[in-house]
DSSP file (Angstrom, degrees, kcal/mol; ACC not computed):
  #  RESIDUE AA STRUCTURE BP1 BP2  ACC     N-H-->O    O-->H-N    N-H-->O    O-->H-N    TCO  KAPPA ALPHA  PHI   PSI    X-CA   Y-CA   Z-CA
    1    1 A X              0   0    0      0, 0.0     2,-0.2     0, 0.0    96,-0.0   0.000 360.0 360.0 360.0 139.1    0.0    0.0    0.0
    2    2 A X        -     0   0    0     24,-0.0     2,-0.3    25,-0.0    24,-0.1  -0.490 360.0-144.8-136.9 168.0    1.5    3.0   -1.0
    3    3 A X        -     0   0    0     22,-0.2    22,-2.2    -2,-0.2     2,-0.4  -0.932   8.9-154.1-149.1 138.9    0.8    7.0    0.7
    4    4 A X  E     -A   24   0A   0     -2,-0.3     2,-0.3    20,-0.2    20,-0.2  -0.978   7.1-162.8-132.3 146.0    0.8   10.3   -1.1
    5    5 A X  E     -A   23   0A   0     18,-2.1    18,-4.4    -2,-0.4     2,-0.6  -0.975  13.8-159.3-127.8 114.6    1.5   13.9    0.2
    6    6 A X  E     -A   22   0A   0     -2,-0.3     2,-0.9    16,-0.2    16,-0.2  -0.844   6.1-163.9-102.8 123.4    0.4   17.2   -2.0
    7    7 A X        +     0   0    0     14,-1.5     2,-0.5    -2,-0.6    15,-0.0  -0.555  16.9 165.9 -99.9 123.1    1.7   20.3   -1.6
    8    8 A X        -     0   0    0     -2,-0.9     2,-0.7    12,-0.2    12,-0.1  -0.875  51.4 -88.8-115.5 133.6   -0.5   23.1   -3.3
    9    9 A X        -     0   0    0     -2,-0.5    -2,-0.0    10,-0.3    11,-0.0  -0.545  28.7-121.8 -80.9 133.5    0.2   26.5   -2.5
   10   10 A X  S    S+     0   0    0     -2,-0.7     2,-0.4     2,-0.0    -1,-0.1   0.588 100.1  41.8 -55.4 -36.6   -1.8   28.0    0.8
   11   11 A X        +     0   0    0      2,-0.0     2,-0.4    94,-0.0    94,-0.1  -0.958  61.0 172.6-126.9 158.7   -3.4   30.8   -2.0
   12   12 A X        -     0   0    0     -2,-0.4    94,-1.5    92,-0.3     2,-0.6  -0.903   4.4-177.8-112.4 141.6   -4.6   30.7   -5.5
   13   13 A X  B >   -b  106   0B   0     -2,-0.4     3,-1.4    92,-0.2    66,-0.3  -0.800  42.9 -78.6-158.0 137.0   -6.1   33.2   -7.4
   14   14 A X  T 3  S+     0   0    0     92,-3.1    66,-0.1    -2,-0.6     3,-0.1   0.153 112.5  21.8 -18.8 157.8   -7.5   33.0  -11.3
   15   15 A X  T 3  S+     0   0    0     64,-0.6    -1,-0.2     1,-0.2     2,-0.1   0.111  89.7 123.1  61.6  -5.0   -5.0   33.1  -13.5
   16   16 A X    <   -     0   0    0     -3,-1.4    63,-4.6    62,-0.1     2,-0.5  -0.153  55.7-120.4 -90.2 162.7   -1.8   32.2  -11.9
   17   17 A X  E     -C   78   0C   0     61,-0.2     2,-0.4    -3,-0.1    61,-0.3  -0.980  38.3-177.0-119.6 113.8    0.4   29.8  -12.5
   18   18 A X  E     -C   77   0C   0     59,-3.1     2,-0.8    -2,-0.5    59,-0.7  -0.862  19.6-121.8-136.6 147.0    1.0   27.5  -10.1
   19   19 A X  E     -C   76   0C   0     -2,-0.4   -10,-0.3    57,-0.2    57,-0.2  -0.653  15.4-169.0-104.5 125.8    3.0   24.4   -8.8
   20   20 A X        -     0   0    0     55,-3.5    55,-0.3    -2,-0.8     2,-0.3  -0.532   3.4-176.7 -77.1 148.9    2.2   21.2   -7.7
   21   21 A X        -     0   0    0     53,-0.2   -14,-1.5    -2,-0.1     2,-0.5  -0.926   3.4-166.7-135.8 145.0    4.0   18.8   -6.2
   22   22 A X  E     -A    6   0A   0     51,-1.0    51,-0.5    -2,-0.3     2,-0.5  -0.876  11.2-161.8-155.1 142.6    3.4   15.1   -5.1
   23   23 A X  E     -A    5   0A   0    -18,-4.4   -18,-2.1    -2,-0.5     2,-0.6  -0.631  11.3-168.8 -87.5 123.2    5.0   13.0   -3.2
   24   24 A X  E     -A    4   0A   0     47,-1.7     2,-0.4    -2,-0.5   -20,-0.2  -0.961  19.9-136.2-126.4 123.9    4.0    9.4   -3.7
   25   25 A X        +     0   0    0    -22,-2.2     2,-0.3    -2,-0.6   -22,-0.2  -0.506  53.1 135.4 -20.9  87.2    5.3    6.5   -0.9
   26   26 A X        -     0   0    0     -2,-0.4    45,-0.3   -24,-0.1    44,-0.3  -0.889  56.4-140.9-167.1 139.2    6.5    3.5   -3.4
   27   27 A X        -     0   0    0     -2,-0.3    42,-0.3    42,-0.2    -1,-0.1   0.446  23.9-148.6 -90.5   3.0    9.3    1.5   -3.3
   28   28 A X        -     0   0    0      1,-0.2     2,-0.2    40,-0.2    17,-0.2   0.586  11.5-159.1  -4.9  78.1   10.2    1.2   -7.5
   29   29 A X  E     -D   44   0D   0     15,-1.0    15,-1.2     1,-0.1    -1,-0.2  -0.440   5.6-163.9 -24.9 103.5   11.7   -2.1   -7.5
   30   30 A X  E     -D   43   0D   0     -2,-0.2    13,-0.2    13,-0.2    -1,-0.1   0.168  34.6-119.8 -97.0  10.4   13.8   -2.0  -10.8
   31   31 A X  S    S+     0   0    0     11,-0.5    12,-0.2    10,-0.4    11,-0.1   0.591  93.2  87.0  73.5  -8.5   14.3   -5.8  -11.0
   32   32 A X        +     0   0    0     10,-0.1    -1,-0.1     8,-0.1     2,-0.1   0.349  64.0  83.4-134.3  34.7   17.6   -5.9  -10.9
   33   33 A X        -     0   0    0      8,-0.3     2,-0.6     9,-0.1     8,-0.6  -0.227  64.8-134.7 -98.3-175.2   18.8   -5.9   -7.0
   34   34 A X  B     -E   40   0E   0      6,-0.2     6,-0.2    -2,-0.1     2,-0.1  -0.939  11.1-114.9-139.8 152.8   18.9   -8.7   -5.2
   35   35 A X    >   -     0   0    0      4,-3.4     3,-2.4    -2,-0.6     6,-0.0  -0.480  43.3 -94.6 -88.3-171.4   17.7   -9.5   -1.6
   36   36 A X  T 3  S+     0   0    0      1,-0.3    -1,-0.1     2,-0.1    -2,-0.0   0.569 130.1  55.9 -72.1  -0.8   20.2  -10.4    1.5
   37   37 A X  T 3  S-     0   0    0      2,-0.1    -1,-0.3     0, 0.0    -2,-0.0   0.614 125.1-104.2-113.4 -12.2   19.4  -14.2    0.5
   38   38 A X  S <  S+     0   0    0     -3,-2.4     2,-0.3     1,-0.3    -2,-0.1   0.424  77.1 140.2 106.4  -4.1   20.6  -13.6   -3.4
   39   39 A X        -     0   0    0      1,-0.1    -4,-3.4    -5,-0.0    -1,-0.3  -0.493  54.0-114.2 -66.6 122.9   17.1  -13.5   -4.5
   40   40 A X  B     -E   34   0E   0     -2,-0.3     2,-0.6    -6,-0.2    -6,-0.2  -0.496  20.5-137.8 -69.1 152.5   15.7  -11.0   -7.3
   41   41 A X        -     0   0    0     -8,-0.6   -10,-0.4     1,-0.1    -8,-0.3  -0.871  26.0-117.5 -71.7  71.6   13.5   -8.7   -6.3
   42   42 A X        -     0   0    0     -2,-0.6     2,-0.5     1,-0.2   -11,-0.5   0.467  34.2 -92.7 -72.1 170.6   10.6   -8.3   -8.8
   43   43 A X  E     +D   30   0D   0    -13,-0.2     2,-0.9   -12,-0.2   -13,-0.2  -0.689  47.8 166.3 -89.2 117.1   10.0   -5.5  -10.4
   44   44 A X  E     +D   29   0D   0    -15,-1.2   -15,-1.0    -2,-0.5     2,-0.3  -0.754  13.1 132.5-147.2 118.9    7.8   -3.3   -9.1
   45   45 A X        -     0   0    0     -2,-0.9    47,-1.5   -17,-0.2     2,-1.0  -0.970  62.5 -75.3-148.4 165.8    7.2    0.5  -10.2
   46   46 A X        -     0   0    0     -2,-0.3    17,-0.7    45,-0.2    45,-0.2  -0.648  36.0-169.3 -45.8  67.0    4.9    2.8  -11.0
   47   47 A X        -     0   0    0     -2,-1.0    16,-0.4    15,-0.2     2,-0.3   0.862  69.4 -16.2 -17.2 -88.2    3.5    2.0  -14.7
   48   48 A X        -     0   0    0     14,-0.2    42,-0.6    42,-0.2     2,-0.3  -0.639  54.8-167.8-138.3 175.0    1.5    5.4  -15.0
   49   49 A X  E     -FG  61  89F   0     12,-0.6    12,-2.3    -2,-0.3     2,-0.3  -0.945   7.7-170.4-164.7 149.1    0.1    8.3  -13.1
   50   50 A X  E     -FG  60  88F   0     38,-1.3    38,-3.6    -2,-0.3     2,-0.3  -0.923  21.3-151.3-168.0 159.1   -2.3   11.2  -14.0
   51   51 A X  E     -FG  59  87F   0      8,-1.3     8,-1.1    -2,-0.3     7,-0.7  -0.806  24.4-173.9-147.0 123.1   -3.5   14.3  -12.5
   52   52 A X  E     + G   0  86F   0     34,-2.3    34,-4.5    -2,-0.3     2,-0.2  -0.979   7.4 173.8-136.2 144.9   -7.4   15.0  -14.0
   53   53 A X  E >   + G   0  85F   0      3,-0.4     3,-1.1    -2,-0.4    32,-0.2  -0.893  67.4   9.2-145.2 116.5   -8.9   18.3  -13.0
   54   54 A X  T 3  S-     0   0    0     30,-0.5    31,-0.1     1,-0.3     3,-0.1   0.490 131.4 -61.1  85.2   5.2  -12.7   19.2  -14.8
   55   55 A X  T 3  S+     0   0    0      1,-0.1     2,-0.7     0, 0.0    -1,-0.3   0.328 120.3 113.2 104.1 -20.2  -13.1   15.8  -16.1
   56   56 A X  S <  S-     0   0    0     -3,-1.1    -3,-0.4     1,-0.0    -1,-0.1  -0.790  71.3-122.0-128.5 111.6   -9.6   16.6  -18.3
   57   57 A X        +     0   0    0     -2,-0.7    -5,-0.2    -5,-0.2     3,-0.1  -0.107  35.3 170.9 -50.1 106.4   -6.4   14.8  -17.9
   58   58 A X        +     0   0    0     -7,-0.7     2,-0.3     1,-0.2    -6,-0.1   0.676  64.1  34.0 -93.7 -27.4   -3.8   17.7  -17.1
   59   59 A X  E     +F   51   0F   0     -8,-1.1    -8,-1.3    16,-0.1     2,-0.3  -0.993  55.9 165.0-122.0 135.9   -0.7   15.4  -16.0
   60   60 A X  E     +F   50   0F   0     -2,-0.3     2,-0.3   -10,-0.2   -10,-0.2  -0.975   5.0 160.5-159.1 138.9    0.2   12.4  -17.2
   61   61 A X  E     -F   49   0F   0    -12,-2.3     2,-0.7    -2,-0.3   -12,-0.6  -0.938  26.9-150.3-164.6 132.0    4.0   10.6  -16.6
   62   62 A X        -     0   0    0     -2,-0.3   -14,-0.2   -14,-0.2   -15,-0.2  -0.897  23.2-152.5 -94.3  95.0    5.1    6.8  -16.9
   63   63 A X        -     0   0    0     -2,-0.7     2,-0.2   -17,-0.7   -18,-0.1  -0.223  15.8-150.1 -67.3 159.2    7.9    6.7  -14.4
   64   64 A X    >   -     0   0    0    -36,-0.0     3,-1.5     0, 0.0   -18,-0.1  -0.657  32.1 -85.9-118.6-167.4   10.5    3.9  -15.5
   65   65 A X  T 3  S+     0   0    0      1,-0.3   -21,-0.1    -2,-0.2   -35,-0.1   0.575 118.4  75.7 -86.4  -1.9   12.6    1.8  -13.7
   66   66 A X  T 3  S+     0   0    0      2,-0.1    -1,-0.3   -36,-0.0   -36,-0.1   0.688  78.1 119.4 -75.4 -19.0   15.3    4.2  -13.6
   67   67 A X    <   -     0   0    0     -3,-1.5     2,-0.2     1,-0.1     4,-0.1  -0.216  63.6-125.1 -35.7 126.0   13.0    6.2  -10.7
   68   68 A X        -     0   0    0      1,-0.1     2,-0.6     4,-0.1     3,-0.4  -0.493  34.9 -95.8 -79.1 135.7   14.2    6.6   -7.6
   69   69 A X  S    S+     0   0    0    -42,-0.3   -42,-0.2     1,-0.2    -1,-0.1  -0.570 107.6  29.7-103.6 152.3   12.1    5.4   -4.8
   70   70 A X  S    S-     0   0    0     -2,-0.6    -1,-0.2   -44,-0.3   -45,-0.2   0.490 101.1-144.2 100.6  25.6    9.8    7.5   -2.9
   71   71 A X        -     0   0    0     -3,-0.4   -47,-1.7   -45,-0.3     2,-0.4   0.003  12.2-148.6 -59.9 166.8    9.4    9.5   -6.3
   72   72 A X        -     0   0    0    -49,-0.2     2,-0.3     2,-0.0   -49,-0.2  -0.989  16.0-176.1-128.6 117.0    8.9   12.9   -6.5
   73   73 A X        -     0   0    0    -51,-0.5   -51,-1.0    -2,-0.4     2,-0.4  -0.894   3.1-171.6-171.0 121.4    6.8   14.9   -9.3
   74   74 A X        +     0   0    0     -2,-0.3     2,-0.3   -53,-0.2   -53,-0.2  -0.899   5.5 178.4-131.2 136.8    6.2   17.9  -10.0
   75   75 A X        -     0   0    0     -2,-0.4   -55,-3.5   -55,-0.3     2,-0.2  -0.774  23.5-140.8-134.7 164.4    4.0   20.2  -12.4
   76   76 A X  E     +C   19   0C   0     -2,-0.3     2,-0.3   -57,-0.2   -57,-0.2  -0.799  30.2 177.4-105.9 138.9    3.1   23.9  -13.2
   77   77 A X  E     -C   18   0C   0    -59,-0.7   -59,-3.1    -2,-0.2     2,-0.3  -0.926  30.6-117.3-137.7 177.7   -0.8   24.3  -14.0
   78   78 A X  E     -C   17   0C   0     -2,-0.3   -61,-0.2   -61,-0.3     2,-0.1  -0.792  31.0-115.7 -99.7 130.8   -2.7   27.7  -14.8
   79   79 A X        +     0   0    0    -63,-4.6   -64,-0.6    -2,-0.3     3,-0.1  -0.455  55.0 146.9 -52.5 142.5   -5.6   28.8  -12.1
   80   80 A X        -     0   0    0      1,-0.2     2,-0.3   -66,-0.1   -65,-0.2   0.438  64.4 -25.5-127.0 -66.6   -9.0   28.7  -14.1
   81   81 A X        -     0   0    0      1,-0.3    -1,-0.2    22,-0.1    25,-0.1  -0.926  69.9 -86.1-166.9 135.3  -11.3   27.8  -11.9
   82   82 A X        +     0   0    0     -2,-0.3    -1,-0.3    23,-0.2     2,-0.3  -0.238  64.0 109.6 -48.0 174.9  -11.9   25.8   -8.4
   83   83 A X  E     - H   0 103F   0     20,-1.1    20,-0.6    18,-0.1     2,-0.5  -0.891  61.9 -52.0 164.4-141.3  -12.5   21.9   -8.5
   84   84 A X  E     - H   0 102F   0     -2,-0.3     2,-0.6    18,-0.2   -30,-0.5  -0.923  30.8-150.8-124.2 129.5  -11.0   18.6   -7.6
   85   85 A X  E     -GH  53 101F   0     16,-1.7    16,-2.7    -2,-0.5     2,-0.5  -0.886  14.2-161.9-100.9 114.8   -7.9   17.4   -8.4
   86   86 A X  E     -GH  52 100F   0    -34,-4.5   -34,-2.3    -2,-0.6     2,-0.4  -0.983   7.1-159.1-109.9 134.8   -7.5   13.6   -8.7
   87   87 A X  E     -GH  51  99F   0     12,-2.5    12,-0.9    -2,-0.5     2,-0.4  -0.798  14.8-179.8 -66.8 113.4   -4.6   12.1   -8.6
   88   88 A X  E     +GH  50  98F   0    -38,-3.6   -38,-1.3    -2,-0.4     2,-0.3  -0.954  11.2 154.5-109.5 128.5   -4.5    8.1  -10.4
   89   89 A X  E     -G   49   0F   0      8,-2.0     2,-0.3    -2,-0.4   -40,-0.2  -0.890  17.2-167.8-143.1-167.3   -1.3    5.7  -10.6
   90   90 A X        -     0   0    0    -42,-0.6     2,-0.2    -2,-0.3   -42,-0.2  -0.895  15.3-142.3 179.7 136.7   -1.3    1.9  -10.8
   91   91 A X    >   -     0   0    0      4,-1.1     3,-1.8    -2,-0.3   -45,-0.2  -0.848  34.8 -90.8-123.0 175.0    1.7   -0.4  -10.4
   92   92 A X  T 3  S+     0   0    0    -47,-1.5   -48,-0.1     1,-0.2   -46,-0.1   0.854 126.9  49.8 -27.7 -60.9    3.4   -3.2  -11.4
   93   93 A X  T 3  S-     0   0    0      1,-0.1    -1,-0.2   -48,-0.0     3,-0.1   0.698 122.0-114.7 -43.7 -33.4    1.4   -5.5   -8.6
   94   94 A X    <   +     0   0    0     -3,-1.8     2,-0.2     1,-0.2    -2,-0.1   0.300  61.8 164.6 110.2  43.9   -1.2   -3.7  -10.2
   95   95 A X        -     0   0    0      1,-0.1     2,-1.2    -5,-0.1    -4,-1.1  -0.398  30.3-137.8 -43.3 125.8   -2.1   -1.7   -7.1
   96   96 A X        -     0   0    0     -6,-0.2    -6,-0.2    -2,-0.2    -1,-0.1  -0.706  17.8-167.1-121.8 103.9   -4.1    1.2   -7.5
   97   97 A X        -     0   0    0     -2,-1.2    -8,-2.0    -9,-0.0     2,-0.2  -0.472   8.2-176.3 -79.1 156.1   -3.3    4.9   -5.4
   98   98 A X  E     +H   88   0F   0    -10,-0.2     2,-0.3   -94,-0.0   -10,-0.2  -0.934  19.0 171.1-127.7 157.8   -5.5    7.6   -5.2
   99   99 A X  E     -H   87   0F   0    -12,-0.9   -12,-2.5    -2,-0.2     2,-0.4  -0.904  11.1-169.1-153.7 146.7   -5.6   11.3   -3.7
  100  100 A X  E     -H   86   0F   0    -14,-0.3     2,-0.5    -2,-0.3   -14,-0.2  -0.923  11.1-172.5-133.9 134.9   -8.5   13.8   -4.5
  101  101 A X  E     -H   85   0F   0    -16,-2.7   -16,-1.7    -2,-0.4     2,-1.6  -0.952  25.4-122.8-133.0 131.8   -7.7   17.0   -3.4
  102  102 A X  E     -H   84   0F   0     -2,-0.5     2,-0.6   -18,-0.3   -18,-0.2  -0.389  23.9-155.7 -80.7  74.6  -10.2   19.9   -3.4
  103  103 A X  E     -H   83   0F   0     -2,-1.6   -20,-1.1   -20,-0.6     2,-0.5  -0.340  12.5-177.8 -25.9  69.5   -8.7   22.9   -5.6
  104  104 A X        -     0   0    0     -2,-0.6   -92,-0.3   -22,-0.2     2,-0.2  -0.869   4.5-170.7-112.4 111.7  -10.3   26.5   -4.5
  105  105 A X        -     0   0    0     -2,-0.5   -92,-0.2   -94,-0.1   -23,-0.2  -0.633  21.7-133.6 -98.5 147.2   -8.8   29.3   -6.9
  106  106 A X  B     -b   13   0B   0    -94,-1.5   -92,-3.1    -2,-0.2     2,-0.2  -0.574  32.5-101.4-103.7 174.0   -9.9   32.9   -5.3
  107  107 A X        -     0   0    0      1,-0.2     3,-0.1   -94,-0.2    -1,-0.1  -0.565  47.0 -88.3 -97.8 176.0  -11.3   35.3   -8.3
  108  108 A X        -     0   0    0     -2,-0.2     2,-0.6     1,-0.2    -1,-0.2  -0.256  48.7 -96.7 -78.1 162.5   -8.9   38.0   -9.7
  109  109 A X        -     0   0    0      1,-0.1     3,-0.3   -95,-0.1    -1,-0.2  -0.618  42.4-165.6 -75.2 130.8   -9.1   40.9   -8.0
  110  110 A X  S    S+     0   0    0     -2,-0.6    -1,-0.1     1,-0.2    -2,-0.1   0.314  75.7  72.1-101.2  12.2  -11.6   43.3  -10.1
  111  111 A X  S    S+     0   0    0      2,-0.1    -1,-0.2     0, 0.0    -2,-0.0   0.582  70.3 104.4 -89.5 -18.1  -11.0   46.4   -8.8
  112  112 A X  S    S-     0   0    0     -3,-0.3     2,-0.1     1,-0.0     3,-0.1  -0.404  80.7-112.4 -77.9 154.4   -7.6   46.8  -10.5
  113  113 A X        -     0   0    0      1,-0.1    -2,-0.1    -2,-0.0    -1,-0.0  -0.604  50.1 -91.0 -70.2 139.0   -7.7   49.3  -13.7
  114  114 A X        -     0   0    0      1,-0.2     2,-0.2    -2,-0.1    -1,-0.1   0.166  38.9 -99.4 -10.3 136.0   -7.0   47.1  -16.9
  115  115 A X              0   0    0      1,-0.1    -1,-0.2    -3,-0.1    -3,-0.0  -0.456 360.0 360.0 -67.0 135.8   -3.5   46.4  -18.4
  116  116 A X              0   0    0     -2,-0.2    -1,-0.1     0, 0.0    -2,-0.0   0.217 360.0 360.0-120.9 360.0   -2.9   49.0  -21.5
């Protein structure tokens, strides 16, 4: 069973550009260590992961076995709107993580005079 931590920054506001990061718990077993007994290890890594927000897949990354474990991955998206951020991946085992986060973008400020 595998654990995720996302860090989103504390404010948002329409339009921004902003960075994601998440941290996903996973041990990516490349398949070619061995245990203390001389045994292979199977291979066991992250096959895919995606970041859907609105219904529309915004991230999307096939780690390989070259991944460090305990990977780390991180993406820039533009503010639009609140909603939910899901987080998907799947492994080798074929295990399947999730994290849903709830996404709240503030609106731009409207008092400021237009850009010329």
């Amino acid at each position: 069973m595998t654990t995720a931590r996302l860090q989103v920054p504390p404010r948002i506001v329409e339009g921004d550009v902003f960075k994601l990061r998440l941290l996903v718990q996973h041990p990516m077993d490349s398949g070619f260590l061995r245990d203390l007994d001389g045994v292979l290890i199977k291979r066991n890594v992250i096959r895919h992961l995606q970041c859907i927000l609105h219904d529309k897949e915004v991230f999307r990354v096939e780690p390989t076995t070259g991944t460090a474990a305990n990977p780390l991955f991180e993406f820039y998206l533009r503010a639009t709107r609140s909603g939910e951020l899901y987080f998907r991946w799947v492994d080798d085992k074929g295990y399947i993580g999730e994290l849903r986060h709830n996404l709240v973008i503030e609106p731009a400020n409207q008092s400021q005079a237009p850009k010329s």
